[in-house]
N, C-alpha and C positions, 0 to 999 in steps of 0.2 A: 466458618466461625460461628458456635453458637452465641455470640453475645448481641444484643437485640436494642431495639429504639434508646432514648437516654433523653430523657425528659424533665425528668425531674433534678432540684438544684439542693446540695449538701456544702452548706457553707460552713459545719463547723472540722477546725483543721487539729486533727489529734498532735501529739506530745512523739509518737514513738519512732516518728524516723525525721526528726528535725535536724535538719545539718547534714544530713549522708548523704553520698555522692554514690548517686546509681549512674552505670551506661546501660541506655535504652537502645534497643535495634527496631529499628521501622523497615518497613519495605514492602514488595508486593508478593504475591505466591511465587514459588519455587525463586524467589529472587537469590535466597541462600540463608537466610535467618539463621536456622538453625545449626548450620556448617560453620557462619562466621561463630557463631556465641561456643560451639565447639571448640574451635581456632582460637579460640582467645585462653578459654578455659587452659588448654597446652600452654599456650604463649607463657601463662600466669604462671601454669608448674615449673618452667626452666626456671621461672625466677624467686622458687621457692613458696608462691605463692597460691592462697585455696583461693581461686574466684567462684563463687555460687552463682546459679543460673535460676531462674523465674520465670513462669510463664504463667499470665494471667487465664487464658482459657484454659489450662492446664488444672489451674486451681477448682474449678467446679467439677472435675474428675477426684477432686483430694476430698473435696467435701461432701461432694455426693458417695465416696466408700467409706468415710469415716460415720455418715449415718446409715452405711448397710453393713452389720459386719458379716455379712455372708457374700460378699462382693471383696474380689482380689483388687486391688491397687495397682500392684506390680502389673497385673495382666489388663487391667484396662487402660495402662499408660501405652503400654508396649506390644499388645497381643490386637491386632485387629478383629482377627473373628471374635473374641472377647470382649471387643468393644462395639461391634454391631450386634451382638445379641444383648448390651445394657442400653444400647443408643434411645430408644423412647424414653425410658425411663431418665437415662440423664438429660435428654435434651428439654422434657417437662421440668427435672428439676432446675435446669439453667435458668428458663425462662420463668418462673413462678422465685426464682431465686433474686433474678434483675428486675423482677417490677418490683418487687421488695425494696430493691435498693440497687440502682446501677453500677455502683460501685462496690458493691459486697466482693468480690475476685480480689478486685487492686487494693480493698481495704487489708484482705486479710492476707495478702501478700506481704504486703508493708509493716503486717504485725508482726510478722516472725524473718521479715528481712535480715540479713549479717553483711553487711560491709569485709570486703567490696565484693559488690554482684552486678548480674549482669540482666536487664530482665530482655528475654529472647522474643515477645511480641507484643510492642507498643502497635496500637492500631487506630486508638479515639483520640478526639479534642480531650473529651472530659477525664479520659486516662491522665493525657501529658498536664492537663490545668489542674489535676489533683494532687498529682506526683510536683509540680512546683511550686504548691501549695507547703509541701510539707516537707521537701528534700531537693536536692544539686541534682537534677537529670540531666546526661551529657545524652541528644539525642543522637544517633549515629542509623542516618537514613544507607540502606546497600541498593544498589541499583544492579540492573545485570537487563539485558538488551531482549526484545520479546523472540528474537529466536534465537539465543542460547538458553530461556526459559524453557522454550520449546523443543532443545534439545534436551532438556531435564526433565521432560515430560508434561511439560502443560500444555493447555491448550483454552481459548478463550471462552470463558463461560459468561454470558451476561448476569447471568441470577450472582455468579459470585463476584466475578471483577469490577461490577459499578457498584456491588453493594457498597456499604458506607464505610464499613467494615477496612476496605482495602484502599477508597478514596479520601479520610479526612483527613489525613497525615500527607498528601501530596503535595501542599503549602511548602517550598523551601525555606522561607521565612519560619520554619517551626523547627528546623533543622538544626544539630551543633555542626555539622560536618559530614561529608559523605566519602561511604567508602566502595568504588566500584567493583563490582563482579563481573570483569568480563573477560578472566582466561580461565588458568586450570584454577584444581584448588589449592597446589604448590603457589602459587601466587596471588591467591589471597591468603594463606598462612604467612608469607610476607605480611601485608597488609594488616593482617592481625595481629600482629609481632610491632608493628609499627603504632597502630591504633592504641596498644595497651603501651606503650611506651610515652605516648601522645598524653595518656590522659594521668598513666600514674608523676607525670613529672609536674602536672598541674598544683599550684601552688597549694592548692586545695584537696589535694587526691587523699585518696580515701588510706587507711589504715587497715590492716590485716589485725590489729591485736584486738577491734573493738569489737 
């Protein structure tokens, strides 16, 4: 993850996503982030519904092509050698981006949010205390066992799995609920199916027209 130290404090709480109810996915690498927020997004289409997906570290790839317009988007989301032949160049602008402001990703995420979404990598304190600063975050922690991670291909790195990055969300106390990953993915599409069921019957659940 290139998102870096978080020092500094933004106390003031904008206008534009007050009252929305985002589900947030927390978890650890290969835990399955990206698969459940997939599974949900289905789960949403059976029921007619558009769920939007977010990802904050995603965001400084949207903002670093929109100030190059000789730099494809599509291909540095999606294209790996595409993306390690911009990797210096975005990783300087991430980091010159967040001492700026650590929250420049999450802010500009939240600008252009639509209800309901789903944002696919909650991973700081200052993420979740900003986001409940100005919106309903259901956080939805996935777990999955360290060797069936490892049958997914990971494997234990110290530079990235104690980074901070991957340990400040490990609080349950910070938690709405958790959803485990520990069979196929036929049975966490259950589970997805159930989770969006969980949260749209919430007395407060979000709306599709807004």
């Amino acid at each position: 993850d290139d998102r870096g130290p978080h020092h500094r404090e933004h106390s003031a709480v904008p206008a534009y996503a007050a009252g929305m109810r985002v589900l947030c996915i927390s978890g650890k690498r290969f835990a399955g982030k990206d698969t459940l927020a997939r599974l949900l997004v289905v789960a949403a289409r059976r029921r007619d519904l558009a769920l939007s997906t977010y990802a904050f570290a995603g965001e400084s790839k949207r903002m670093f092509a929109a100030a190059r317009p000789d730099l494809e988007l599509a291909r540095l989301l999606d294209d790996r050698d595409y993306k390690e032949r911009w990797r210096p160049q975005l990783t300087q602008f991430t980091v010159e981006a967040l001492a700026a402001d650590p929250l420049i990703f999450v802010r500009e995420v939240m600008r252009r949010i639509a209800e309901p979404a789903v944002i696919t990598d909650l991973r700081l304190r200052l993420e979740l205390e900003h986001l409940r600063a100005v919106c309903e975050p259901h956080v939805v922690r996935i777990t999955r066992s360290d060797p069936l991670r490892t049958a997914s291909g990971w494997t234990f790195e110290p530079a990235k799995d104690t980074h901070h990055t991957e340990t400040e969300l490990d609080d349950p106390g910070l938690w709405s609920e958790v959803v485990p990953n520990d069979g196929s993915e036929a049975e966490l599409a259950v589970r997805a199916d159930e989770l969006l069921s969980r949260w749209l019957a919430r007395p407060d659940a979000p709306r599709s027209d807004r």
